[in-house]
C-alpha positions as CSV (number, residue, x, y, z in Angstrom):
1,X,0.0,0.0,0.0
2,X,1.1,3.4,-0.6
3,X,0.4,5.7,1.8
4,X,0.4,9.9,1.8
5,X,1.1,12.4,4.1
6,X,-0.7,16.3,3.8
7,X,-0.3,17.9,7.4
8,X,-2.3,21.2,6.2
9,X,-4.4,20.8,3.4
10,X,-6.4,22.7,1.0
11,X,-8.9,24.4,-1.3
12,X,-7.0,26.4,-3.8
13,X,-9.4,29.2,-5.3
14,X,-8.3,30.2,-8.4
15,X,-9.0,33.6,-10.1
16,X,-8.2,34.8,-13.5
17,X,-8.6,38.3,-14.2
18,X,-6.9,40.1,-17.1
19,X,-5.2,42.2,-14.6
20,X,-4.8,42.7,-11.0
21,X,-5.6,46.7,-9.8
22,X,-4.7,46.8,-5.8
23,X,-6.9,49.0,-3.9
24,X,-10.1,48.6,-6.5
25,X,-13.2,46.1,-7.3
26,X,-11.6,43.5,-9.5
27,X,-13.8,41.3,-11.3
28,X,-12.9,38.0,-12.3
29,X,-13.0,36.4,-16.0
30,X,-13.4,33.0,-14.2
31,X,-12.9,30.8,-11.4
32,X,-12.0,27.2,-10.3
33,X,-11.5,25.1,-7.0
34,X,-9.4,22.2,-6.6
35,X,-8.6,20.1,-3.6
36,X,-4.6,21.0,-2.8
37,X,-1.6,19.9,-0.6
38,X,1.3,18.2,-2.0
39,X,0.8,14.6,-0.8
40,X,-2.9,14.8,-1.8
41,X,-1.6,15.8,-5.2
42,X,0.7,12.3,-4.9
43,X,-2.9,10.5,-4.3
44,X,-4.8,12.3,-7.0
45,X,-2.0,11.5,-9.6
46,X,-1.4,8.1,-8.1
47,X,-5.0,7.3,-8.9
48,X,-4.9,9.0,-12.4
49,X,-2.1,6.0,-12.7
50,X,-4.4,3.3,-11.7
51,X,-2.4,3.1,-8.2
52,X,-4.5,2.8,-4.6
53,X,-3.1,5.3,-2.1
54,X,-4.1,6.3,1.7
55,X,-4.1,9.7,2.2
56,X,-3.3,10.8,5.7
57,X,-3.4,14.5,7.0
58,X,-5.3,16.4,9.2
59,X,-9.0,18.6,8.4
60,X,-11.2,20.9,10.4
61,X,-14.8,22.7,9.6
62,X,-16.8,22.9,6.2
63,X,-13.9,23.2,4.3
64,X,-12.0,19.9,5.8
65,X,-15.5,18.1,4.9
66,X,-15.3,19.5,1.2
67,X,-11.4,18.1,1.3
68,X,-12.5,14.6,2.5
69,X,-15.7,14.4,0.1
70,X,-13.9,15.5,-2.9
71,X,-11.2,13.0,-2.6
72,X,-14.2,10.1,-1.8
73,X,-15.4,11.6,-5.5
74,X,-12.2,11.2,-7.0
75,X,-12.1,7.5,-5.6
76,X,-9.4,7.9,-3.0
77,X,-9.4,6.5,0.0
78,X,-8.9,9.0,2.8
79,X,-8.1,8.7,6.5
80,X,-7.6,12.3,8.0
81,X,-8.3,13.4,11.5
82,X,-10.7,15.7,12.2
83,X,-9.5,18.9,14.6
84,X,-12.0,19.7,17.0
85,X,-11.4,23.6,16.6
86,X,-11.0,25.9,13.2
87,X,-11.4,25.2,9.1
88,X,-9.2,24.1,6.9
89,X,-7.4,26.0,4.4
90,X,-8.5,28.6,1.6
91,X,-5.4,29.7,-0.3
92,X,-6.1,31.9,-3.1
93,X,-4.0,32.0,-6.3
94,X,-4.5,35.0,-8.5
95,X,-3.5,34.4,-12.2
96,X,-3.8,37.7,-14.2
97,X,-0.8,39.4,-15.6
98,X,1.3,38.6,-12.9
99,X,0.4,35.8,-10.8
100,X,0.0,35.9,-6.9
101,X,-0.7,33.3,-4.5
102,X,-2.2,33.9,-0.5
103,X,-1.5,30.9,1.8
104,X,-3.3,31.2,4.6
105,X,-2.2,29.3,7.9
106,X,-4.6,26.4,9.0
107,X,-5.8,25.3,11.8
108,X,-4.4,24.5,15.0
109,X,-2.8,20.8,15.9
110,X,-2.4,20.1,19.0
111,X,-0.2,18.0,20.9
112,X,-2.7,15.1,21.3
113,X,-4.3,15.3,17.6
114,X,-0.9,14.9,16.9
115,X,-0.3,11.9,18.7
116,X,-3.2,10.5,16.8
117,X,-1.5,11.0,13.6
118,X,1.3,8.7,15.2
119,X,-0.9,5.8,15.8
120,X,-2.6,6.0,12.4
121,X,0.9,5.4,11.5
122,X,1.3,2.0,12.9
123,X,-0.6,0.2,10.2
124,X,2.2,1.5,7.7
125,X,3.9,-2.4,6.6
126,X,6.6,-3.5,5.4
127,X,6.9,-3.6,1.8
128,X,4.7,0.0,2.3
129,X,5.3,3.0,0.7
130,X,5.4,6.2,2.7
131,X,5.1,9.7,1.1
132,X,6.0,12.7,3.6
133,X,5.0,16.2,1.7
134,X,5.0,19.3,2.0
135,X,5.5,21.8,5.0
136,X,3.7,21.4,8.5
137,X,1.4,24.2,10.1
138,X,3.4,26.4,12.4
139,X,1.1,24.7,15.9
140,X,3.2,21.4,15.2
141,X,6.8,21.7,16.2
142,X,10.0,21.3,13.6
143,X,10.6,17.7,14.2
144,X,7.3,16.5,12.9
145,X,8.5,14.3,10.5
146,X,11.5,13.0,12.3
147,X,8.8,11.9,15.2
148,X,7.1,10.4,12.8
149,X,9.9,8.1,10.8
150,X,11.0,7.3,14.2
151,X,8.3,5.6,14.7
152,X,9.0,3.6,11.6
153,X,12.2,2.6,12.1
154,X,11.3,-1.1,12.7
155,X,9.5,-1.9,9.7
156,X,11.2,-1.7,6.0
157,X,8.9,0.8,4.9
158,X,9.9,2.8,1.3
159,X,10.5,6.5,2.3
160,X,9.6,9.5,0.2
161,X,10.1,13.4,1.1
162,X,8.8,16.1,-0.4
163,X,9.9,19.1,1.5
164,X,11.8,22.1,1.9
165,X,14.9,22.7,3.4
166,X,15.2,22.0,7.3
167,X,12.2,19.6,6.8
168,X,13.8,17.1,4.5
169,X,17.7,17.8,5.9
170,X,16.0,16.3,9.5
171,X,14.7,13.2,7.2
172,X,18.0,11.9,5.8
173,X,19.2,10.1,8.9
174,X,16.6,7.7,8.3
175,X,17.6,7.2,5.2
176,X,14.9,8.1,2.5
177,X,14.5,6.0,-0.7
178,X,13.3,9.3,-2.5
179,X,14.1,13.4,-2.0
180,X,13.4,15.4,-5.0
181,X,14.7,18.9,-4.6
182,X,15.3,21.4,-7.6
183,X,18.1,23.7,-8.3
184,X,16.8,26.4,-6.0
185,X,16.5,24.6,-3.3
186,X,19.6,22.9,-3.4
187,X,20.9,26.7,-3.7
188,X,19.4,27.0,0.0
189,X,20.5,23.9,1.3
190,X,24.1,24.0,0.4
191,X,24.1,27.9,0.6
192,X,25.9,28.5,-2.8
193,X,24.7,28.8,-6.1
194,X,24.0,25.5,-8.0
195,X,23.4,26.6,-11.8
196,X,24.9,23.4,-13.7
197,X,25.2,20.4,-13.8
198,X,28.3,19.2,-12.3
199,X,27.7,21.4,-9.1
200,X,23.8,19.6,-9.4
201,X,25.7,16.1,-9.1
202,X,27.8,17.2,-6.5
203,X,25.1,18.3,-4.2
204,X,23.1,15.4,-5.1
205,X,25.9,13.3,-3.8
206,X,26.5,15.0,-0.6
207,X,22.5,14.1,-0.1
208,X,23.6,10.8,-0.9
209,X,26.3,10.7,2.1
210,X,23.5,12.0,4.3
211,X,21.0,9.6,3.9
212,X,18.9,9.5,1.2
213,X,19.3,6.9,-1.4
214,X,17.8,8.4,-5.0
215,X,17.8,11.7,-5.6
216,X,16.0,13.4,-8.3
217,X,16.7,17.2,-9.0
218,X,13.5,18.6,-11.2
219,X,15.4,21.1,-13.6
220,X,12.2,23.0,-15.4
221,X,12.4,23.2,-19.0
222,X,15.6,21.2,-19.0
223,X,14.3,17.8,-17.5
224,X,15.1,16.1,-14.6
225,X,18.3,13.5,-13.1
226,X,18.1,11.0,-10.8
227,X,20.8,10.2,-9.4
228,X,20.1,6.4,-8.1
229,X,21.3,4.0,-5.5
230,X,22.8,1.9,-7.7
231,X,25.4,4.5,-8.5
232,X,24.3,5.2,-11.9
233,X,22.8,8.3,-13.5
234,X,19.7,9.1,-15.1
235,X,18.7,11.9,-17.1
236,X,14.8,12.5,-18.9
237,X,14.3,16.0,-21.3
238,X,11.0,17.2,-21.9
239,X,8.2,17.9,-23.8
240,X,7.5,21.2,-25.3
241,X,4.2,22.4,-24.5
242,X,2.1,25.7,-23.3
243,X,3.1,25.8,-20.1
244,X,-0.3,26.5,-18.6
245,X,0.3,25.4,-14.2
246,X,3.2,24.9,-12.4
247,X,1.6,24.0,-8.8
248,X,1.2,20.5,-8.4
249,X,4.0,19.2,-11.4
250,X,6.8,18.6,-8.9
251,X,4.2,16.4,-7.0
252,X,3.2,14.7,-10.2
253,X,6.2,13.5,-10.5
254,X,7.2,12.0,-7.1
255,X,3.5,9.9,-8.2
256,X,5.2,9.2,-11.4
257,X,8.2,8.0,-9.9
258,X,6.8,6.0,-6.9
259,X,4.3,4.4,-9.5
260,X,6.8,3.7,-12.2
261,X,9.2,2.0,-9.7
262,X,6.8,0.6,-7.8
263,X,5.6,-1.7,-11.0
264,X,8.7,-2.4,-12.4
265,X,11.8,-1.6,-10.0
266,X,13.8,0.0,-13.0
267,X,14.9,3.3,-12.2
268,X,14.7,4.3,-16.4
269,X,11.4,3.7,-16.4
270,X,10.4,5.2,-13.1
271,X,12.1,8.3,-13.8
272,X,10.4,8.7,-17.6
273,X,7.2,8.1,-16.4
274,X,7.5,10.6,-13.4
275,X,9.0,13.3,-15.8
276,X,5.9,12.5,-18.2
277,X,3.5,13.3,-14.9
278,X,5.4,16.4,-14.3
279,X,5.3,17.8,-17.7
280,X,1.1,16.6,-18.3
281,X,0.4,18.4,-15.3
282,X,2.8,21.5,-16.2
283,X,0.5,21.4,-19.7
284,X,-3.0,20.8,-18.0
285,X,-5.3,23.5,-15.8
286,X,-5.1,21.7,-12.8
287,X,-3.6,18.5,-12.0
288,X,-3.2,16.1,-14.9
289,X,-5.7,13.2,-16.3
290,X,-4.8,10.0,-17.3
291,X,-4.9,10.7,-21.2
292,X,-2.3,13.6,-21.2
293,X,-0.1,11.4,-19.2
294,X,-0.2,8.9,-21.7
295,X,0.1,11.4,-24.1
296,X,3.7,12.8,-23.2
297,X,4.9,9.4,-21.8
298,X,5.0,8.4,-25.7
299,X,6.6,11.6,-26.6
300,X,9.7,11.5,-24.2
């Protein structure tokens, strides 16, 4: 079983305008809604690849219930805990002539919600697959995640994280299968700037030392390299498309990945079909179908 992991999830509101006045009455040219957070995103693309996934996370108020029925709709099997206090997220992304984004905070976790989280946990197997994504809300402390592998550490479970910097460095010591940072962020975690790609490699190798045991680095227009366990290196271009959404393509392709891997344990394949994920949902409105997966899968 695969399972996800969204600590704060979402409805993403989405307004396009032809352009954004501050200070005035804007009116819209259209809207849409879709159910966010990165490991949700893992789900949604998992199931566009035929692939059963439990999503895990935490929802409060009207807008958690909207979360957890849309996901039923979609088919995905869902197991969040409901907060007793607060709603779930509404983060507004504004696409006019510039585009903006408002994030807003979530609700509040406490201490003993969390602990529940922790004991949902314990059904994770061996054999399992384990996706960790995305930041935590600022009422759970730092070491969320670590608390949470630690808990793991008896059973051979498949590792994936999905995070930013301090998140994912805490994560290496139990020794990931899967980190996909891009070029930016290994710019933050190594404090330099990483602009090609021997100094990519190099990075991706020091993340290596630390812990985790495939690394892929997302590169935009130029593709993505993973840079396996087995000490070899992979590289996938890219399809060239109207870009049309970038929120959700880096998620789409940890599903890619996970799913690719997971059906054929070769690293080649994995890698292809999570940069065809990637690039479908890079291409597509929201996040992407089936059909436009396909579709760029046979033209990589």
């Amino acid at each position: 079983m695969i399972y996800t992991l969204t600590m704060n999830p979402s409805i993403d509101y989405i307004v396009h305008l032809d352009n954004f006045v501050s200070g005035i009455t804007n009116r819209t040219t259209g809207e849409e809604y879709y159910i966010g957070g990165k490991g949700i995103n893992v789900s949604c693309i998992l199931a566009e690849l035929e692939m059963k996934s439990t999503a895990f996370g935490f929802t409060a108020g009207f807008t958690g219930e909207a979360i957890e029925k849309g996901l039923w709709e979609m088919g995905i099997r869902s197991d969040f805990i409901r907060l007793k206090e607060g709603i779930s997220r509404i983060n507004i992304k504004v696409k006019a002539d510039k585009e903006s984004e408002i994030n807003c905070q979530g609700p509040h976790i406490s201490e003993a919600e969390f602990q529940q989280l922790l004991i949902k946990t314990d059904r994770i197997a061996d054999g399992d697959t384990f996706v960790l994504a995305g930041s935590i809300p600022k009422t759970v402390s730092d070491d969320a995640y670590d608390r949470i592998l630690r808990r793991l550490e008896d059973r051979n479970v498949r590792i994936v994280v999905d995070a930013t910097k301090k998140l994912m460095l805490n994560c290496l010591a139990h020794k990931p299968f899967l980190i996909k940072p891009n070029r930016q962020e290994l710019s933050e975690i190594f404090e330099r700037e990483v602009k090609d790609e021997a100094e990519t490699e190099a990075c991706a190798k020091e993340l290596q030392k630390m812990g985790a045991a495939n690394v892929i680095v997302s590169m935009g227009g130029d593709g993505a390299v993973l840079f396996a366990e087995d000490g070899k290196t992979y590289h996938s271009g890219t399809v060239k498309e109207k870009v049309l959404n970038t929120v959700g393509s880096g998620d789409s392709m940890v599903a890619g990945f996970i799913a690719g891997y997971e059906r054929t344990n070769d690293y080649e394949y994995a890698l292809k079909l999570g940069t065809a994920c990637g690039n479908a949902t890079a291409f597509s409105a929201g996040l992407a179908k089936r059909e436009k997966i396909l579709d760029i899968f046979k033209k990589l």
